[in-house]
N, C-alpha and C positions, 0 to 999 in steps of 0.2 A: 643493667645491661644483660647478664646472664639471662634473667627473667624476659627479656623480650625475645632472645633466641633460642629462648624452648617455645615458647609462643609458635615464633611461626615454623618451626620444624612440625609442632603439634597441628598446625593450621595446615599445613602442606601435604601432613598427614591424613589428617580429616578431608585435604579436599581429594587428592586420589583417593582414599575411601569411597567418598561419592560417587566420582566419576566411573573408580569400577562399578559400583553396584548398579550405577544406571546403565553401563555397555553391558550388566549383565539383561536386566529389566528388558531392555533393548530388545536382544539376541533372544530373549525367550519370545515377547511380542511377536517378532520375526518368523521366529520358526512358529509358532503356533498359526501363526496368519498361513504360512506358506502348506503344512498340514492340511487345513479346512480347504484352501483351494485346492486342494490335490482329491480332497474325497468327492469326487461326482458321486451324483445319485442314479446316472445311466450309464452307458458306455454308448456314443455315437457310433455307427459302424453304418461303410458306404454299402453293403451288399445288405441291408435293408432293414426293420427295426429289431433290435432283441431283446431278448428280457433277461436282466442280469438278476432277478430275484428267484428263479427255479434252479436248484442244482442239477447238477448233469447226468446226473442218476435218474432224476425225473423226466428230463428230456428224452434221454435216451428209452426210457419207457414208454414214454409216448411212442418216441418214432417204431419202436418196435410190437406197440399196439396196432400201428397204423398199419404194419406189412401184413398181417395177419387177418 
């Protein structure tokens, strides 16, 4: 009788073991999915297209080739 109630303390143990490590598995999933959709490769913007690949050091050179 002792022998079957280490059993399932041992089994009850094991099985919250699981279950954490899969809400952890889970939660990483989650957040890594939620990550990738956050990184766009443009920025939309309504006042008309831009280019998020020039620093603004660059930009800013330019426009100040252009006044000149």
């Amino acid at each position: 009788m002792l022998f079957i109630m280490k059993y399932r303390e041992m089994n009850r143990q094991n099985t919250y073991s699981i279950a954490l490590g899969s809400i952890c598995i889970l939660l990483v999933i989650v957040a890594t999915t939620a990550v990738v959709a956050a990184q766009q490769g443009k920025v939309v913007s309504s006042y008309g297209p831009t280019n998020q690949d020039v620093t603004f050091d660059q930009i800013k050179a330019d426009r100040m080739a252009m006044k000149t």
